[in-house]
PDB file of N, CA, C and O in Angstrom, chain B, residues numbered from 101:
ATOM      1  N   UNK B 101       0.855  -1.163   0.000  1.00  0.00           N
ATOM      2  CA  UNK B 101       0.000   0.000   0.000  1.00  0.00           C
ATOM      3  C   UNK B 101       0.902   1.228   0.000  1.00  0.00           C
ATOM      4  O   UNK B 101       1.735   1.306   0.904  1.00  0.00           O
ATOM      5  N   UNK B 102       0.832   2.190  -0.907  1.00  0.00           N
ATOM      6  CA  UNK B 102       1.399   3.248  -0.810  1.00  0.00           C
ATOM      7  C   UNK B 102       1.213   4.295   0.774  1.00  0.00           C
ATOM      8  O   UNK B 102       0.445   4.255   1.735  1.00  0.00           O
ATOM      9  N   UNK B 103       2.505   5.273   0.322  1.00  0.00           N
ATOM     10  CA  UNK B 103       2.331   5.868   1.519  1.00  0.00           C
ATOM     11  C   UNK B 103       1.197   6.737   1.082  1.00  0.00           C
ATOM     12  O   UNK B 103       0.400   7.054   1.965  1.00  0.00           O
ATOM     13  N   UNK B 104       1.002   7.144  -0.047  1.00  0.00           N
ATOM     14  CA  UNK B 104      -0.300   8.613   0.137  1.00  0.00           C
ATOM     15  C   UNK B 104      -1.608   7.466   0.877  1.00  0.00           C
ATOM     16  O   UNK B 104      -2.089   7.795   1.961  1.00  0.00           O
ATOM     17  N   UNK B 105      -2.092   6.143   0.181  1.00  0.00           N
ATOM     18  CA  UNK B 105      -2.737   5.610   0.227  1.00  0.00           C
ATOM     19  C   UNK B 105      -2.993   5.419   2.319  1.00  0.00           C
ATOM     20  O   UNK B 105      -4.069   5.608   2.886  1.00  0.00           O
ATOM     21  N   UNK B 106      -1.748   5.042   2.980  1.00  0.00           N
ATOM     22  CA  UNK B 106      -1.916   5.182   4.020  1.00  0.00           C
ATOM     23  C   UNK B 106      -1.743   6.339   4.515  1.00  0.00           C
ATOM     24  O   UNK B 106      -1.703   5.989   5.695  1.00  0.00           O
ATOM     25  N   UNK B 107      -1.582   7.662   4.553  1.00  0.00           N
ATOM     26  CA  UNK B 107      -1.746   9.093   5.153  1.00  0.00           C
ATOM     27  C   UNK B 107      -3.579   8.920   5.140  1.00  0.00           C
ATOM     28  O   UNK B 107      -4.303   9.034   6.129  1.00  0.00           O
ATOM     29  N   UNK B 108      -3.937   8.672   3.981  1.00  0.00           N
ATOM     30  CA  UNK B 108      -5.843   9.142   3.812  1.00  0.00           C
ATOM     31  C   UNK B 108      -6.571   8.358   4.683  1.00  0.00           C
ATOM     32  O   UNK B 108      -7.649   8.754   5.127  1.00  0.00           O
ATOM     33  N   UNK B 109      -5.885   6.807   5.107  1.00  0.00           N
ATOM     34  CA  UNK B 109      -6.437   6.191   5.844  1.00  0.00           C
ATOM     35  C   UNK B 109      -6.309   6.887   7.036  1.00  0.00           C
ATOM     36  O   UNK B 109      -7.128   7.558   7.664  1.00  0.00           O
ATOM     37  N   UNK B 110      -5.328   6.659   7.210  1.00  0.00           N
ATOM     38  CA  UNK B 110      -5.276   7.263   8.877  1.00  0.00           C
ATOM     39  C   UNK B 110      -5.965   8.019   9.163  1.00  0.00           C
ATOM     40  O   UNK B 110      -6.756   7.925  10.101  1.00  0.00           O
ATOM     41  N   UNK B 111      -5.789   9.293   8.162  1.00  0.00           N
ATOM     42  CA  UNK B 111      -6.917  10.253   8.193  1.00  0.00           C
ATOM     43  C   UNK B 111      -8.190  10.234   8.556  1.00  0.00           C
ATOM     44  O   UNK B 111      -8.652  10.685   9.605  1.00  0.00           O
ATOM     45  N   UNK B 112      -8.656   9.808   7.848  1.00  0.00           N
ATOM     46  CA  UNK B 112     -10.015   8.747   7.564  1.00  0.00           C
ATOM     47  C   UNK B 112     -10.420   7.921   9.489  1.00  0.00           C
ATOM     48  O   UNK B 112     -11.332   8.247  10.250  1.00  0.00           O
ATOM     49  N   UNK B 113      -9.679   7.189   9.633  1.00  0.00           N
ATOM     50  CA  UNK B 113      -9.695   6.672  10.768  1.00  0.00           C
ATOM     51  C   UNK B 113     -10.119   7.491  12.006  1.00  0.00           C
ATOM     52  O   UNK B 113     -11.190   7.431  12.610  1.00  0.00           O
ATOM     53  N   UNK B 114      -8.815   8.435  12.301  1.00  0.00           N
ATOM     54  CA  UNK B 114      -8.725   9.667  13.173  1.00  0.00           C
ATOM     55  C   UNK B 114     -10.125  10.920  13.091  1.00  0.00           C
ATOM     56  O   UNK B 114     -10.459  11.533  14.105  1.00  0.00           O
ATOM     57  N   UNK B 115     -10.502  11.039  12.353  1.00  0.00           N
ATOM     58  CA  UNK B 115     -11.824  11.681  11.538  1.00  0.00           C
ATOM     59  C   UNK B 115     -13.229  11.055  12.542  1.00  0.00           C
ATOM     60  O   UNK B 115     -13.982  11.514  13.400  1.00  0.00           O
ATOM     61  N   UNK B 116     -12.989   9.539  11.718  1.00  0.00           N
ATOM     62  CA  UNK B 116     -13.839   8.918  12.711  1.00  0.00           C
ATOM     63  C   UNK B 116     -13.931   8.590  14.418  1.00  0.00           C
ATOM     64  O   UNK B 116     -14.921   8.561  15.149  1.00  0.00           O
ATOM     65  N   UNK B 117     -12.708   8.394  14.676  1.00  0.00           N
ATOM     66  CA  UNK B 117     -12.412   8.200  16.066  1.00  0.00           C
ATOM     67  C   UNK B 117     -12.400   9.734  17.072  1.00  0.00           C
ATOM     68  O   UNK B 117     -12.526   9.667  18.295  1.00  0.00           O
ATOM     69  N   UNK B 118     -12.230  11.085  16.330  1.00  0.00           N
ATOM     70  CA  UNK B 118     -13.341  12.272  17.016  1.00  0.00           C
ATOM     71  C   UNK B 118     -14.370  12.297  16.953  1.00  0.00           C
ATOM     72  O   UNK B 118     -14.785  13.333  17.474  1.00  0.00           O
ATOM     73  N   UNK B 119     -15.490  11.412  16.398  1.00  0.00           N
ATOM     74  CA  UNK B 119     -16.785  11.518  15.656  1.00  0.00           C
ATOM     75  C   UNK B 119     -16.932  12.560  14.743  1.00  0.00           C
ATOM     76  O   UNK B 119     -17.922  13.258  14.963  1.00  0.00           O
ATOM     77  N   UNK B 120     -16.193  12.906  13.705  1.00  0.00           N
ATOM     78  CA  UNK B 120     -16.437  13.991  12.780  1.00  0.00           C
ATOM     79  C   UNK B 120     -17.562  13.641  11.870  1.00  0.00           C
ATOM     80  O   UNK B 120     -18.338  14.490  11.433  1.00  0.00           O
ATOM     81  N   UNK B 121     -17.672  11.659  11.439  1.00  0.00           N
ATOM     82  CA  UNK B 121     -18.780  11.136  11.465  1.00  0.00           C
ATOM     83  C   UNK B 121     -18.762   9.812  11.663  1.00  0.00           C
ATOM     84  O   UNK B 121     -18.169   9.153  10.808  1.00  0.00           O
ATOM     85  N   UNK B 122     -19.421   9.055  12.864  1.00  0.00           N
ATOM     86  CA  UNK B 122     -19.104   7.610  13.223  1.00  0.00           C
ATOM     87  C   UNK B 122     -19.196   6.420  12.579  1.00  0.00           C
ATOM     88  O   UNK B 122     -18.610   5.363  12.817  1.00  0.00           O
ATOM     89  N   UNK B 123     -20.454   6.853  11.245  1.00  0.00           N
ATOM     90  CA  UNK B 123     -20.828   6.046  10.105  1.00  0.00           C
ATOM     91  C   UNK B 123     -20.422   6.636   9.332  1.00  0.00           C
ATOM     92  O   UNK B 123     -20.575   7.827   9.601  1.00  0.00           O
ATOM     93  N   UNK B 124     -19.751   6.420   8.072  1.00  0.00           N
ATOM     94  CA  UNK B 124     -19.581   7.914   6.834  1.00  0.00           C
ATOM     95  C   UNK B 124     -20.620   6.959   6.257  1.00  0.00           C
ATOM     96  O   UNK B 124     -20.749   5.740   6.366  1.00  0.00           O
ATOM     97  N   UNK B 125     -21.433   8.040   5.506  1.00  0.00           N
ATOM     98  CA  UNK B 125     -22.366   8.030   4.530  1.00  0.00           C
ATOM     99  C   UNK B 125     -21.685   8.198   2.731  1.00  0.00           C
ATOM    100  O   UNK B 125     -22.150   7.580   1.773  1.00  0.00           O
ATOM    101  N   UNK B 126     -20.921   8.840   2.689  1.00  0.00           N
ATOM    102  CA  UNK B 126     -20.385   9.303   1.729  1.00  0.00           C
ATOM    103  C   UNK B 126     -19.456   8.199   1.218  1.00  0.00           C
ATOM    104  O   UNK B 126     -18.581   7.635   1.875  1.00  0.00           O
ATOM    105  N   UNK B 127     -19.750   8.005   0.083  1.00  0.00           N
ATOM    106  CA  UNK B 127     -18.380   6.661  -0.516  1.00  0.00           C
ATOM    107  C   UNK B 127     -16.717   7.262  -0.181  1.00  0.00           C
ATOM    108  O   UNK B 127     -15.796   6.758   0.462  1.00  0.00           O
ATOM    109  N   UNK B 128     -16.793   8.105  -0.673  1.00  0.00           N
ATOM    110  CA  UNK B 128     -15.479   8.766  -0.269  1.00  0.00           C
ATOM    111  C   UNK B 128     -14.837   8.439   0.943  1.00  0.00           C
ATOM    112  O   UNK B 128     -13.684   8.018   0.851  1.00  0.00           O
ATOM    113  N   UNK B 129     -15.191   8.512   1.721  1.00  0.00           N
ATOM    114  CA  UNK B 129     -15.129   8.632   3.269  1.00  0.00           C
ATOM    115  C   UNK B 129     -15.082   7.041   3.759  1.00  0.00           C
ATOM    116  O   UNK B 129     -14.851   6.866   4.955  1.00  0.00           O
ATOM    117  N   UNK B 130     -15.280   5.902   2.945  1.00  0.00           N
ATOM    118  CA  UNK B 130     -15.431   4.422   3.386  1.00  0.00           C
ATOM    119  C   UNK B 130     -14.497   3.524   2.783  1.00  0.00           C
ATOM    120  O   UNK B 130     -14.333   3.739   1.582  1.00  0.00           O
ATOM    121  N   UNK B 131     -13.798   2.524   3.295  1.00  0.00           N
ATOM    122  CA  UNK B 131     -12.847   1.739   3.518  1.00  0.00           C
ATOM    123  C   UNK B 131     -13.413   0.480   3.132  1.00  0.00           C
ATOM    124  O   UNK B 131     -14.414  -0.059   3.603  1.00  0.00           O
ATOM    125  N   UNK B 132     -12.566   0.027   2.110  1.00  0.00           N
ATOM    126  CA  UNK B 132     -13.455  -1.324   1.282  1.00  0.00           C
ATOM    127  C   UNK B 132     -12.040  -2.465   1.138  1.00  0.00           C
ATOM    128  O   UNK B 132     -10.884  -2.043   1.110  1.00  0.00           O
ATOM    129  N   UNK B 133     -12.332  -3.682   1.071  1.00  0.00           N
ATOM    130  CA  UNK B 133     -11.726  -4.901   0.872  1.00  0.00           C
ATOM    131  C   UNK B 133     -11.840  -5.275  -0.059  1.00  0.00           C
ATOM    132  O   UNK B 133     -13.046  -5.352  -0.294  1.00  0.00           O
ATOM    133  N   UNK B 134     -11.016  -5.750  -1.208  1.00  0.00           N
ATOM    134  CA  UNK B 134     -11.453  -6.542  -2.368  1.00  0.00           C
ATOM    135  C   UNK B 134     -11.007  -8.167  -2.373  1.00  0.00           C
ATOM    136  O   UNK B 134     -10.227  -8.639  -1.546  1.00  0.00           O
ATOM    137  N   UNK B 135     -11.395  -8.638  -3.034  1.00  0.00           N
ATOM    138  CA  UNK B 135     -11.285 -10.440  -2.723  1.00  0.00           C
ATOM    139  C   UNK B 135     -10.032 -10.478  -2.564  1.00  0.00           C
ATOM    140  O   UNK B 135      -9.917 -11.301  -1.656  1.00  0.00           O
ATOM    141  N   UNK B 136      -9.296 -10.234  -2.761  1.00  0.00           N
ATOM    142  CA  UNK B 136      -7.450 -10.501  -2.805  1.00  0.00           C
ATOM    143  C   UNK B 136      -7.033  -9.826  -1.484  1.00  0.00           C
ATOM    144  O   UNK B 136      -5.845  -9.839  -1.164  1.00  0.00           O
ATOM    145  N   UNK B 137      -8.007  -9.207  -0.661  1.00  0.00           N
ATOM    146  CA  UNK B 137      -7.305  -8.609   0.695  1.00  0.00           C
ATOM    147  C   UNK B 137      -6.651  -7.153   0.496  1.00  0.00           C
ATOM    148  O   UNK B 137      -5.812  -6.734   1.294  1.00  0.00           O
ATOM    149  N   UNK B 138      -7.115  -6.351  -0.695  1.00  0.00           N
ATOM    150  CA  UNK B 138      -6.549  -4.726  -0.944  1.00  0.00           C
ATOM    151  C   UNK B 138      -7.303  -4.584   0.254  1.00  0.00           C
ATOM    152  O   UNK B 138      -8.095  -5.280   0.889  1.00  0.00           O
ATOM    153  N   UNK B 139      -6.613  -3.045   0.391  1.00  0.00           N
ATOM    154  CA  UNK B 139      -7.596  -2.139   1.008  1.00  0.00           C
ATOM    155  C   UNK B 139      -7.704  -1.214   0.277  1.00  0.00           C
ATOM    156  O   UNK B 139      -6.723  -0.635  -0.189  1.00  0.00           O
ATOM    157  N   UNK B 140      -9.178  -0.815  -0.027  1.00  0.00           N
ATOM    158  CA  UNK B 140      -9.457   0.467  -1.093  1.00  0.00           C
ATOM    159  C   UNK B 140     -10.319   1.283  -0.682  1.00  0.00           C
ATOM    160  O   UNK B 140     -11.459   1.102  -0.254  1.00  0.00           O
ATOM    161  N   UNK B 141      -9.509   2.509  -0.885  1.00  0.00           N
ATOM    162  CA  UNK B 141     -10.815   3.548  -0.255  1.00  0.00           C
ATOM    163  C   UNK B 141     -11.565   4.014  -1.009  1.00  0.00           C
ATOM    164  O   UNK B 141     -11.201   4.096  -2.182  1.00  0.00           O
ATOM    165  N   UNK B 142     -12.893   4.494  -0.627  1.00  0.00           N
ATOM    166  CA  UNK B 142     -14.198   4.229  -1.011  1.00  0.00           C
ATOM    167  C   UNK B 142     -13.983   5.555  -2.419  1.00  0.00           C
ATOM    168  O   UNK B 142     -14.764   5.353  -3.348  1.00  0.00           O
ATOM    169  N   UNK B 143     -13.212   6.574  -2.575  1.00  0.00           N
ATOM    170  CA  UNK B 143     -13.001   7.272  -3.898  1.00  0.00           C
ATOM    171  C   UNK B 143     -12.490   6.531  -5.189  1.00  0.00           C
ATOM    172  O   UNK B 143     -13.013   6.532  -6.304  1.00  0.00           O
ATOM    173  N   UNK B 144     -11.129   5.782  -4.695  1.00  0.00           N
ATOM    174  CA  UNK B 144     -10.206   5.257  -5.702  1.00  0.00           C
ATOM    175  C   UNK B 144     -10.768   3.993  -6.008  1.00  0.00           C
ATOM    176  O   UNK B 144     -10.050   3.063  -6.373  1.00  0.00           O
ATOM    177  N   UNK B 145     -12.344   3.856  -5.853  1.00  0.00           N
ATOM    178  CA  UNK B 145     -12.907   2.392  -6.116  1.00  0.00           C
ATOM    179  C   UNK B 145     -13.658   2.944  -7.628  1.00  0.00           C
ATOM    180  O   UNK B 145     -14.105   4.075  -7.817  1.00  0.00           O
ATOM    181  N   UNK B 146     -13.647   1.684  -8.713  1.00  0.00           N
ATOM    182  CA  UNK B 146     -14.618   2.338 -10.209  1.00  0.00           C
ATOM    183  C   UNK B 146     -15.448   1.137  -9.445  1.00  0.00           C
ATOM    184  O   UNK B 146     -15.102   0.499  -8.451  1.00  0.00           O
ATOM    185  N   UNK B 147     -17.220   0.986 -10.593  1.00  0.00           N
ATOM    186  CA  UNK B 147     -17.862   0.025 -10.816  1.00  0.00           C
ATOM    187  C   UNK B 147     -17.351  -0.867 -11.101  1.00  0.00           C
ATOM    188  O   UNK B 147     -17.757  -1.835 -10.457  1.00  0.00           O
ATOM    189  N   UNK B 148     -16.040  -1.256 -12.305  1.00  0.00           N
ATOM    190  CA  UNK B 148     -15.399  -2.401 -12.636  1.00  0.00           C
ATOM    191  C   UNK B 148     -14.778  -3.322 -11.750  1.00  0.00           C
ATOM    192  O   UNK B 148     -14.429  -4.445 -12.114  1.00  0.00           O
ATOM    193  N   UNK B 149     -14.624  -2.872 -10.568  1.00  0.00           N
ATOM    194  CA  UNK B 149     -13.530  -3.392  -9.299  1.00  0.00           C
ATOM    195  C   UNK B 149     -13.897  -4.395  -9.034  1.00  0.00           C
ATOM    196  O   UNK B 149     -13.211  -5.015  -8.221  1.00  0.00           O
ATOM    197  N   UNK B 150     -15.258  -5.114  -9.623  1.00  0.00           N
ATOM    198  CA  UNK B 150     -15.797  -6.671  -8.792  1.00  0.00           C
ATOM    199  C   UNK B 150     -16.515  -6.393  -7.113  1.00  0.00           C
ATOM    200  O   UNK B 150     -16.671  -5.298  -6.571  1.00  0.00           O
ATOM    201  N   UNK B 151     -16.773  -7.399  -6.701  1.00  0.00           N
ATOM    202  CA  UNK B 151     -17.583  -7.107  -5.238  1.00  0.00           C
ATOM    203  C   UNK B 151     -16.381  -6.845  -4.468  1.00  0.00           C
ATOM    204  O   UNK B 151     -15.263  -7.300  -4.707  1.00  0.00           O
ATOM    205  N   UNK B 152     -16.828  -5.804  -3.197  1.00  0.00           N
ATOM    206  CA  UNK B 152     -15.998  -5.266  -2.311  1.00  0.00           C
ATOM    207  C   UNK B 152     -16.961  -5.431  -0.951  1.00  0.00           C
ATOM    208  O   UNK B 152     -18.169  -5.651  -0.873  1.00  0.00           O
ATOM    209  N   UNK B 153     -15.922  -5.231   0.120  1.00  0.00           N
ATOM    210  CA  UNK B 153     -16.806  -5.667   1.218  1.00  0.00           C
ATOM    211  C   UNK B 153     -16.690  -4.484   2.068  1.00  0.00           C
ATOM    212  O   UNK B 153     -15.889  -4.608   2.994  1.00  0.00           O
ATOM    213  N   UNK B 154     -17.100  -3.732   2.004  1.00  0.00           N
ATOM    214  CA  UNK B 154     -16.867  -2.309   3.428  1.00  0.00           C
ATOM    215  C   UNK B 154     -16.471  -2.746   4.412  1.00  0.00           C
ATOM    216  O   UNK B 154     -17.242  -3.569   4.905  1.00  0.00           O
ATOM    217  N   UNK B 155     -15.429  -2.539   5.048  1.00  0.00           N
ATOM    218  CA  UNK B 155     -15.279  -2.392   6.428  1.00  0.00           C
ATOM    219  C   UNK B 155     -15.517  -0.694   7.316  1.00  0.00           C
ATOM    220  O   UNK B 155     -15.296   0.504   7.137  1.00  0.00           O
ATOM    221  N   UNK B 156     -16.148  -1.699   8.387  1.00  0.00           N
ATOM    222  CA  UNK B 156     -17.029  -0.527   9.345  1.00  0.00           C
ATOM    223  C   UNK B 156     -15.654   0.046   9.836  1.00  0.00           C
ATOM    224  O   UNK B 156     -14.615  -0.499   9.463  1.00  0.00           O
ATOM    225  N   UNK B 157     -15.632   1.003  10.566  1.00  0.00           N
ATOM    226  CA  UNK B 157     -14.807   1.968  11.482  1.00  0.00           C
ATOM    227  C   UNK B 157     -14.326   1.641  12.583  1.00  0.00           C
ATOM    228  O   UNK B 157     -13.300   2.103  13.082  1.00  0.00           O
ATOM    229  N   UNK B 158     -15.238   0.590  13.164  1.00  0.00           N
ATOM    230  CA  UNK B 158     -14.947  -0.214  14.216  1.00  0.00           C
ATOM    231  C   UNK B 158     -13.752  -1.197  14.160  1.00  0.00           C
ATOM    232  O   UNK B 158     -12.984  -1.504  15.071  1.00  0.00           O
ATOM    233  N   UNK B 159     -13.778  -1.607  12.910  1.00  0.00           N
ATOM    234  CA  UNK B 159     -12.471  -2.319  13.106  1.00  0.00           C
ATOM    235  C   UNK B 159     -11.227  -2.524  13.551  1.00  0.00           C
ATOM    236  O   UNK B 159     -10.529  -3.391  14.078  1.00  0.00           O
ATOM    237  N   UNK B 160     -11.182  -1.123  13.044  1.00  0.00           N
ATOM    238  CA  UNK B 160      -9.723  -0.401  13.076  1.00  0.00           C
ATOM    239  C   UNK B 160      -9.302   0.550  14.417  1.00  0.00           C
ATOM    240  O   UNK B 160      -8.236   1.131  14.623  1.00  0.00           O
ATOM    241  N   UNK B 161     -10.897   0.481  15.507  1.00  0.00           N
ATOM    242  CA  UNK B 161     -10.912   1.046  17.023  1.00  0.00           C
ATOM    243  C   UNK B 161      -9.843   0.033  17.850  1.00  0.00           C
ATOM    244  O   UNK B 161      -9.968  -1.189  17.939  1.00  0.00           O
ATOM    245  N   UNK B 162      -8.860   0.773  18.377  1.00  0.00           N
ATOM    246  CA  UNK B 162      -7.914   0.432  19.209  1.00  0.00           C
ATOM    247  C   UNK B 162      -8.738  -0.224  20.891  1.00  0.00           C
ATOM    248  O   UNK B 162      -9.320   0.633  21.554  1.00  0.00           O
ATOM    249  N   UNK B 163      -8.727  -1.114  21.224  1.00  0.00           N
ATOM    250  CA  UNK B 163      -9.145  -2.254  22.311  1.00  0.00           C
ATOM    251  C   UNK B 163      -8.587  -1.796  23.442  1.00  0.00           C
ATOM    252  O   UNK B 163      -7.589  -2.329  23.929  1.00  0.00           O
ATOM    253  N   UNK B 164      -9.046  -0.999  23.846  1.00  0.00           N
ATOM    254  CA  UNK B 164      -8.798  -0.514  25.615  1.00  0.00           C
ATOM    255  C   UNK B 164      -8.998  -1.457  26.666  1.00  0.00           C
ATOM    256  O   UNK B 164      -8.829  -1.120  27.838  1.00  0.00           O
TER     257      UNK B 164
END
């Protein structure tokens, strides 16, 4: 995974973990899996990409 690719995540993450929004609604804003185990965020995804699986926000919440 590139580094820009991980700066947006984090981003993305940190965003969520202030509640800026706890669900994103917006594709942009959502974190997707493709069968091979990418991680793709919800902009840099086309229709052609095949099925993708969203991962929630929760995932990626650090376990206190």
């Amino acid at each position: 995974m590139s580094e820009t690719v991980m700066k947006r995540l984090e981003l993305l993450l940190r965003e969520d973990r202030e509640g800026v929004d706890p669900k994103p609604r917006e594709r942009a804003r959502k974190v997707f899996v493709d069968p091979g185990g990418r991680i793709r965020l919800g902009d840099a995804v086309s229709e052609n990409d095949g099925p993708l699986s969203e991962i929630p926000p929760g995932v990626f919440a650090a376990g206190d």
